[in-house]
N, C-alpha and C positions, 0 to 999 in steps of 0.2 A: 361229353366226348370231346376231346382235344380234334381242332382244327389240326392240318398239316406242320401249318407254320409253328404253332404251338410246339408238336412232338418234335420238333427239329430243333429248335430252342431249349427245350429240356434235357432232350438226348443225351450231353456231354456230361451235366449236372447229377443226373438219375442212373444213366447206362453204363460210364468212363470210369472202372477201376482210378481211384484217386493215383495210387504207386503207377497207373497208366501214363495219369496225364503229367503227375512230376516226373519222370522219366524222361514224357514227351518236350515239354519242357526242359530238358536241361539238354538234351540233343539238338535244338531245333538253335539253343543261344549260339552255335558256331555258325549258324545261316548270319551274314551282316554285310553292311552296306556300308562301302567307306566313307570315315567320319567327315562332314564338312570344315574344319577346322581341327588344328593340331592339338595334342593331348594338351601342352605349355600353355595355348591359348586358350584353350578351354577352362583349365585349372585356374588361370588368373581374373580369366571373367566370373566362374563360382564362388572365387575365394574375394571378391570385390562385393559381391552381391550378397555371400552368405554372414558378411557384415553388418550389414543392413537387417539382418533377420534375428542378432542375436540379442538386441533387447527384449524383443516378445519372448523370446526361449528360453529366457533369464525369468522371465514375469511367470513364465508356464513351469517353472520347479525344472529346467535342463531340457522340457519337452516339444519336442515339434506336435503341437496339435490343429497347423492351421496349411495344410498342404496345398490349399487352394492356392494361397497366397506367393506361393514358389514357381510364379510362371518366368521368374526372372534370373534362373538357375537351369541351366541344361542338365541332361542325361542323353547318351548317346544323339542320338539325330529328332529327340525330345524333350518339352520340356520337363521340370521333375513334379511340376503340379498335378502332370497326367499318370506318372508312369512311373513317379519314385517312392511310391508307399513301401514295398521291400527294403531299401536303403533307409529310410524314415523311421522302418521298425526298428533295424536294426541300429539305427543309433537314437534311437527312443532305450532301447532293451541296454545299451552299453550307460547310457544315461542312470538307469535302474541300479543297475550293478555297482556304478563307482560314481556316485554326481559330483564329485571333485573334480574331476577330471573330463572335460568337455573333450568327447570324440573330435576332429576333423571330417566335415561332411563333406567339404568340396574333395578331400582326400581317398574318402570312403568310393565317391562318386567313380573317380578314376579307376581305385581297385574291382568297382564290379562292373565298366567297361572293360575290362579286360577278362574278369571272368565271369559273368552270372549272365548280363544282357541278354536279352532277347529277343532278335530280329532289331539290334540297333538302337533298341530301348523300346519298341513300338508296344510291346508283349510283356513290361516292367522284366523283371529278374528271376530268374528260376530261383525256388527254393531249396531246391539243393544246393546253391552258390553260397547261400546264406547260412548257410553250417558248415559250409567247406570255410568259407571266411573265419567265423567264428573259433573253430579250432584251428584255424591255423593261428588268432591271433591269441590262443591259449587259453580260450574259455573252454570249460565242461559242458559238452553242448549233446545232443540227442532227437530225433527227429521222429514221429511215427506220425503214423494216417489211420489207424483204427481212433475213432474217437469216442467208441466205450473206454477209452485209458486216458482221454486227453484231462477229464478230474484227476485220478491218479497221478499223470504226469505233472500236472499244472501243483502237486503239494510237495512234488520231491524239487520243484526249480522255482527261486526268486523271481526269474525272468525267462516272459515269454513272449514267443513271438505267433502269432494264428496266420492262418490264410485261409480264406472261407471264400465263398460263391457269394457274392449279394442276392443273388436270388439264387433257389436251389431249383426252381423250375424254370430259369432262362439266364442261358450263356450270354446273352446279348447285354445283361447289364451288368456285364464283367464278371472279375475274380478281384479282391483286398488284402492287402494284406497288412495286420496291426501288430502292434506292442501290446502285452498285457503284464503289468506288474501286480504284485502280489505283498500284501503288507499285515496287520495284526486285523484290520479292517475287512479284507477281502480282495477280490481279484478287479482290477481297473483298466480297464482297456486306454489307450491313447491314440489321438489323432482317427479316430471311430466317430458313425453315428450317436453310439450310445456307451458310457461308460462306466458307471456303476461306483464304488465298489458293489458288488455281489459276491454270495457265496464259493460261487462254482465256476469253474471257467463252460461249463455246458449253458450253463443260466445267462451267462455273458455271452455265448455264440447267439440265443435264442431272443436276446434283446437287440441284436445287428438289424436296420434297414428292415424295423417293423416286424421283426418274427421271421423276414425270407431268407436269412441268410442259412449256410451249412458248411461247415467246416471241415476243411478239406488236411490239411495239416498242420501241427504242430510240434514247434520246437521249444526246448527246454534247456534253459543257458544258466551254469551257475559260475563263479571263480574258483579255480583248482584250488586246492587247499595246499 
């Protein structure tokens, strides 16, 4: 029998219509707290710092897979080691699509201060931000949260992007969210506990943070033709 503490901890995971809680999330990103420092300032301190970060990401095939390592890069009123796995996918996932062509992360960082944020960066990024991004900058992009379809979705798109519970039976040790690409090999998660290639992108949810993880949405990014 579940302790109190336990059922309260599981509650969100077990109970919370997913399309609930992204919803709640993308209403809750206009709650914020103003910035300590100007957008100019801030951009110049990222773009000095995410310098320093691009020989590893050069060494990683274009990939951010060391997030820890970014406590010297902000996101609204935190740092991005804590709170920028969303922005990381998503230029993990632009990485996938075109690796000629190195996104701007201190850039990206700015556009989902302005729209994705949540609660100031405290709550990483809604993920509906991160599809409204994506098509606005022209990708083919598509989002569901039934994950009997995320196999299916995961063979009609190159690039994808997950957000999963690290634990599906406690809120308290967050929500992630990854890049997963997709290649002749199979599905490879980035900047993840565990990467694979694997067959399936369910076998790669089911490999996250020891078997606890449970995936809560996924997007599916390709380039328009």
């Amino acid at each position: 029998m579940q302790t109190p503490g336990e059922f309260l901890r599981s509650f969100i995971p077990r109970f919370v219509d997913d399309r609930v809680l992204l919803w709640f999330y993308d209403l809750i990103r206009w709650v914020r707290l103003p910035l300590q420092t100007a957008d100019s300032a801030r951009l110049e301190q990222n773009r000095a710092a995410y310098l320093q970060h691009l020989p590893s990401i050069r060494k990683a095939g274009g990939y951010v897979e060391d997030q820890q390592n970014y406590g010297d890069m902000t996101y609204g009123r935190t740092l991005l080691k804590d709170t920028g796995c969303e922005i990381l996918a998503v230029y993990n996932a632009l990485n996938t699509l075109d690796s000629s062509s190195c996104p701007s992360l201190p850039d990206m960082i700015l556009d989902f201060e302005a729209d994705g944020m949540v609660l100031s960066g405290r709550f990483g990024t809604s993920p509906r931000a991160l599809l409204r991004y994506l098509i606005k900058k022209g990708y083919c992009a598509e989002l569901i949260t039934d994950s009997s379809c995320f196999d299916t979705l995961g063979q009609r798109y190159s690039s994808l992007i997950l957000t999963l519970y690290n634990n599906r039976e406690d809120i308290t040790e967050e929500i992630h969210t990854i890049h997963i690409s997709r290649s002749p090999q199979g599905f490879t998660a980035h900047n993840a506990s565990s990467q694979g290639p694997v067959p399936t992108v369910s076998q790669l949810i089911r490999m996250q943070n020891h078997g606890k993880g449970r995936g809560i949405c996924l997007i599916g990014i390709n380039t328009r033709d």
